[in-house]
C-alpha positions as CSV (number, residue, x, y, z in Angstrom):
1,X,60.2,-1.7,-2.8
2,X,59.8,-5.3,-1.8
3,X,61.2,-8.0,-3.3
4,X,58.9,-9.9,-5.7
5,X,57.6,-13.2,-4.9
6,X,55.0,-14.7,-6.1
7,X,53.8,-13.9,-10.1
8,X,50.9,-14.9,-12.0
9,X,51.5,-15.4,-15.5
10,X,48.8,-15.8,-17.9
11,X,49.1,-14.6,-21.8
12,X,48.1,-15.1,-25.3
13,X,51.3,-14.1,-27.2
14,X,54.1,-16.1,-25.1
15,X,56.4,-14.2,-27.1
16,X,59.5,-14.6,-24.4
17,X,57.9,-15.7,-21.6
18,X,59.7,-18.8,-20.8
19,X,62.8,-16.7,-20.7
20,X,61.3,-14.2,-18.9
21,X,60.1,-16.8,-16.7
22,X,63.2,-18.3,-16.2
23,X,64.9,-14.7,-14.9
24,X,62.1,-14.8,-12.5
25,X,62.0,-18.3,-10.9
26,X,66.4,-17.3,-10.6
27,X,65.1,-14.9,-8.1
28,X,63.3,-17.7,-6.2
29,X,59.6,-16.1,-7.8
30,X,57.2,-18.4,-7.5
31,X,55.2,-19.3,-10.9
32,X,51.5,-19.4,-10.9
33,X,49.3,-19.8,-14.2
34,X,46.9,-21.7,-16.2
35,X,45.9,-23.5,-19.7
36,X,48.4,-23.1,-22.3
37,X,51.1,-20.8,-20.2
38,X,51.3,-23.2,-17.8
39,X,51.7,-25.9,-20.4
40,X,54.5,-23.8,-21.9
41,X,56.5,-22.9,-18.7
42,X,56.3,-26.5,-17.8
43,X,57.7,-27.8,-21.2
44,X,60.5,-25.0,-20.8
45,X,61.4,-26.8,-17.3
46,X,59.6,-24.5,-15.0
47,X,57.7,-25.7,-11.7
48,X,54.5,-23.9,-12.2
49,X,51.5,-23.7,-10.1
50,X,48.0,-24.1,-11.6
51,X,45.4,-21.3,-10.8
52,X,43.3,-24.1,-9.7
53,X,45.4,-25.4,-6.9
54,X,45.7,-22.0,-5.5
55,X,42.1,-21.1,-5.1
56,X,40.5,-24.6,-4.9
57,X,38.6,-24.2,-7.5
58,X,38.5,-25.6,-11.5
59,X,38.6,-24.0,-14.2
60,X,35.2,-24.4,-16.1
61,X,33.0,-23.3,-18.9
62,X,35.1,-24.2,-21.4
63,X,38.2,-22.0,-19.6
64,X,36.1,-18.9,-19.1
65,X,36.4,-19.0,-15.8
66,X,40.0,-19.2,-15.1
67,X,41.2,-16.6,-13.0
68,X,38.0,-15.2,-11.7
69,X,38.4,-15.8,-8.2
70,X,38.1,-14.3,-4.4
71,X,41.3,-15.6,-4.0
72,X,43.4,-14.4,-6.9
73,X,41.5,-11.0,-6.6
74,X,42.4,-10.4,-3.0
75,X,46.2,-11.6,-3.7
76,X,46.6,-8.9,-6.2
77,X,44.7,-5.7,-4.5
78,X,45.6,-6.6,-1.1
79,X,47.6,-3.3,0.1
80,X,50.6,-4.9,2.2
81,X,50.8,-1.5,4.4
82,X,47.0,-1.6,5.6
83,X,46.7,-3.7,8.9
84,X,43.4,-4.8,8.2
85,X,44.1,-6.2,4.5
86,X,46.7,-8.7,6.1
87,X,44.7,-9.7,8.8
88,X,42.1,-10.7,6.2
89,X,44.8,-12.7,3.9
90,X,45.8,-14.4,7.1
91,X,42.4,-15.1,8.2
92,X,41.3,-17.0,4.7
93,X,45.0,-18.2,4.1
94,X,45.1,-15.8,0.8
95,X,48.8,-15.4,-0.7
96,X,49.7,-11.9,-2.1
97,X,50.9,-11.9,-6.1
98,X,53.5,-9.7,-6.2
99,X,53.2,-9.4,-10.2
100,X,50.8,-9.9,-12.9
101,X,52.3,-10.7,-16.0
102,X,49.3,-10.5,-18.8
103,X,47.9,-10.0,-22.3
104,X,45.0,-10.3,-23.8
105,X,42.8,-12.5,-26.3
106,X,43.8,-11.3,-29.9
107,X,40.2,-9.5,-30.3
108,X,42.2,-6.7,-32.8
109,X,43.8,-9.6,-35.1
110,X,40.1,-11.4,-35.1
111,X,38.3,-8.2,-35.7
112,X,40.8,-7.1,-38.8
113,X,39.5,-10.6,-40.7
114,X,36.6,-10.2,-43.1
115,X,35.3,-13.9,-42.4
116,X,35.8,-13.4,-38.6
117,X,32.1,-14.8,-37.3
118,X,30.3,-12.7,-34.6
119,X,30.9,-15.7,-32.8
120,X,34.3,-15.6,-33.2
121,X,34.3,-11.9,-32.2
122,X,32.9,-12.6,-29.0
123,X,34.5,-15.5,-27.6
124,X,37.5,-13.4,-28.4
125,X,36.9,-10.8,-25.5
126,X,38.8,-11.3,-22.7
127,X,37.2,-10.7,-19.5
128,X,39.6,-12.7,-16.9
129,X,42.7,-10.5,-18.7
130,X,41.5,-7.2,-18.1
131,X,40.2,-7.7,-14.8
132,X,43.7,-9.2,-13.2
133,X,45.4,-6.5,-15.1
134,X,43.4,-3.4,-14.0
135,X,43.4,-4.7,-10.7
136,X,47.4,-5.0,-10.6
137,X,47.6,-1.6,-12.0
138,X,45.2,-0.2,-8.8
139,X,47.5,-1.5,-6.4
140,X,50.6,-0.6,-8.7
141,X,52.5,0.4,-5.2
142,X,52.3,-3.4,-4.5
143,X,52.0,-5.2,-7.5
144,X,54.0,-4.9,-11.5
145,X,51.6,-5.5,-14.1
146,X,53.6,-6.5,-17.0
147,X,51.6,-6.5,-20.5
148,X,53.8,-6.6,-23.1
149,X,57.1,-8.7,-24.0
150,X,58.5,-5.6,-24.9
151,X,59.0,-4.9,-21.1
152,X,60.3,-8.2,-20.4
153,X,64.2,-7.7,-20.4
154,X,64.1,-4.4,-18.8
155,X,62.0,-5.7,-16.1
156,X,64.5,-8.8,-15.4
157,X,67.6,-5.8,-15.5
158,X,66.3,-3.7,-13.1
159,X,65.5,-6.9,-10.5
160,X,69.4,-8.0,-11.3
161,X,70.5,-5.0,-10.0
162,X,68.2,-4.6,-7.3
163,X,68.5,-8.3,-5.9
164,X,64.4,-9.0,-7.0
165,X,62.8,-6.1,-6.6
166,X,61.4,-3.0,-9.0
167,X,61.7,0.8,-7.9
168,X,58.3,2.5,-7.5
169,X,59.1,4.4,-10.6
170,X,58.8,1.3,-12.4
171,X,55.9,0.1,-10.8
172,X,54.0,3.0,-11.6
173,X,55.1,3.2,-15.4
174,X,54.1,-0.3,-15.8
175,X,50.6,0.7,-14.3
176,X,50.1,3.4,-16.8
177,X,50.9,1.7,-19.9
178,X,48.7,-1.7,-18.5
179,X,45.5,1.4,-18.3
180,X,46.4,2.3,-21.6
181,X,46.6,-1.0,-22.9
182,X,42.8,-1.8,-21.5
183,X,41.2,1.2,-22.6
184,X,42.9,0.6,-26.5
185,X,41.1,-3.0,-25.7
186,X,38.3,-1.6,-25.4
187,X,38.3,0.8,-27.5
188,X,39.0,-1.7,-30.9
189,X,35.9,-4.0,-29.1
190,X,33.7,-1.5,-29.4
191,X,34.5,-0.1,-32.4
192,X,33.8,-3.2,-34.2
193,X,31.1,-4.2,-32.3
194,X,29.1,-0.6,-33.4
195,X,28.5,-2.8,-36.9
196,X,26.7,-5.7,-35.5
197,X,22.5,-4.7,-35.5
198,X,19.9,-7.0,-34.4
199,X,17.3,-8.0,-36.9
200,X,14.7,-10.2,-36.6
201,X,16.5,-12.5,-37.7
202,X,19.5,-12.1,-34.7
203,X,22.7,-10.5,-35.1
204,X,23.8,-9.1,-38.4
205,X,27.0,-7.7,-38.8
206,X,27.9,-4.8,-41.4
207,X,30.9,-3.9,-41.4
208,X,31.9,-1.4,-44.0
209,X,35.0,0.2,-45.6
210,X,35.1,3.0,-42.5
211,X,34.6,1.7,-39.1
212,X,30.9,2.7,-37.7
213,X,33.1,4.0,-34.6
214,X,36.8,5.2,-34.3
215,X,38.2,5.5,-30.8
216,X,42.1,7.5,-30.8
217,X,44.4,6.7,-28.0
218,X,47.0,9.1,-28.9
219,X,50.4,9.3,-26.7
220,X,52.0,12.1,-26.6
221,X,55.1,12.3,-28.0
222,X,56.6,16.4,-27.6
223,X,55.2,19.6,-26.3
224,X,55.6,22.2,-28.9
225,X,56.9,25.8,-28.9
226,X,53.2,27.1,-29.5
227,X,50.1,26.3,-31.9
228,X,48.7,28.2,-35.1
229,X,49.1,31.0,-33.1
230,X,51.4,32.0,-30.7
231,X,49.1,31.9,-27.6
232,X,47.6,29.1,-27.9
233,X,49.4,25.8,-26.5
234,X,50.2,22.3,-28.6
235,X,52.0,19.5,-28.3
236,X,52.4,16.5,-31.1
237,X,50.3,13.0,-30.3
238,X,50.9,10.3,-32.9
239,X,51.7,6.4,-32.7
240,X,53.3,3.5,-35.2
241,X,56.9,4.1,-36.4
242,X,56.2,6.3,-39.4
243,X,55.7,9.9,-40.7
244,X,56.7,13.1,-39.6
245,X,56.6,12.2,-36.1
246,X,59.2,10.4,-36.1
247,X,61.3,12.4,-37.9
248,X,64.8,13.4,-36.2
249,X,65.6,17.3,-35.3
250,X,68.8,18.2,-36.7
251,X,69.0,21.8,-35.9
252,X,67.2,24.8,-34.5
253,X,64.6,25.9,-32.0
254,X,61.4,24.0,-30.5
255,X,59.2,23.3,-33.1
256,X,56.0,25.1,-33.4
257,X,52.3,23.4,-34.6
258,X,52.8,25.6,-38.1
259,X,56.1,23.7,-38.4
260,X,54.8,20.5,-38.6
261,X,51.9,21.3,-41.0
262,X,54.4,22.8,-43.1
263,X,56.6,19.5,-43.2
264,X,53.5,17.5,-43.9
């Protein structure tokens, strides 16, 4: 895989990111971001370059239009083996981003608070987030779409021992956790949106004790020996750090589905 480049780094929890920044600009990465990363990388010592400078354009509406841009777009889902796609960078003077380093607005933390304001709810959707991140996970041959800090030191490892660059393997895992993490998004967004009804008043929210819509995004965490029955297939899907999934086998064969509803 190529060595990487150029990133884009824009995030609400910056969690590790000016380290993680750092490792990066060591490779000789160039830093591109906006608002309140930027701000950040700069304070830690970092040259950055502001979104703005690289397409032209300001940032407006209050920062809701940041990243929304031809030219950001066409840096990330540019495919670097198609002929034509070059030619057109070339022709308009487009960049490529090499990675997208991303995570969203806090809508889950906003949407948890009682006194959270539909307001509030809304401006908390991310729309630029999403959008560079799913299109970084399309092109996930080209481009590592980074979305948590939890990825951050394995990421800088692997480039250590590859002299800047990440294996395809990589590249693709990092796509498939960056879906998952946009389709959760979503999923919490409109789960708490299902309680907001318009009245003739406007927008009323009612949110009761169970959510109006629940929305599972289960990973998978073993295939097991069989379900209730012998023929029939099953495997265990759970998430968080607790409960019987979690639990250490000591001793014995695969376990079965009647296993596990036994132990619960």
């Amino acid at each position: 895989m190529a060595k990487i480049q150029r990133a884009l780094l824009s995030v609400t929890d910056k969690t590790g990111l000016a380290g993680f920044a750092r490792g990066l600009a060591a490779f000789g990465c160039e830093l591109i971001s906006t608002g309140g990363t930027a701000r950040l990388l700069r304070e830690a010592g970092l040259a950055v370059r502001d979104v703005s400078e690289v397409t032209g354009f300001p940032e407006i509406l209050d920062g809701r239009v940041k990243t929304i841009h031809p030219v950001i777009a066409a840096g990330i889902l540019a495919r670097r083996s198609v002929p034509g796609h070059r030619a057109a960078l070339a022709e308009h003077g487009i960049a490529t981003i090499d990675m997208v380093v991303v995570n969203l607005y806090a809508f889950e933390k906003a949407a948890a608070r009682e006194d959270a304001s539909i307001e509030e709810l809304i401006e908390n959707i991310d729309i630029g987030g999403p959008t560079l991140i799913r299109a970084a996970a399309k092109n996930f041959q080209d481009v590592a779409v980074v979305t948590s800090p939890d990825d951050y030191d394995s990421v800088l490892e692997e480039m250590q021992s590859s002299g800047g660059s990440l294996s395809l393997r990589t590249h693709w895992s990092l796509a498939r956790k960056a879906f998952a993490r946009t389709a959760e998004y979503d999923a919490a967004i409109t789960a708490r949106l299902a309680s907001i009804e318009v009245e003739e008043t406007g927008l009323v929210d009612r949110p009761s004790e169970l959510p109006a819509a629940l929305h599972l995004l289960l990973p998978r965490r073993q295939q097991l020996r069989y379900g209730e029955n012998p023929h029939q297939k099953a495997a265990l899907y759970a998430r968080g750090a607790e409960g019987v999934a979690n639990a250490a086998q000591l001793h014995g064969k695969e376990l079965s589905f009647n296993n596990l509803v036994d132990l619960d």
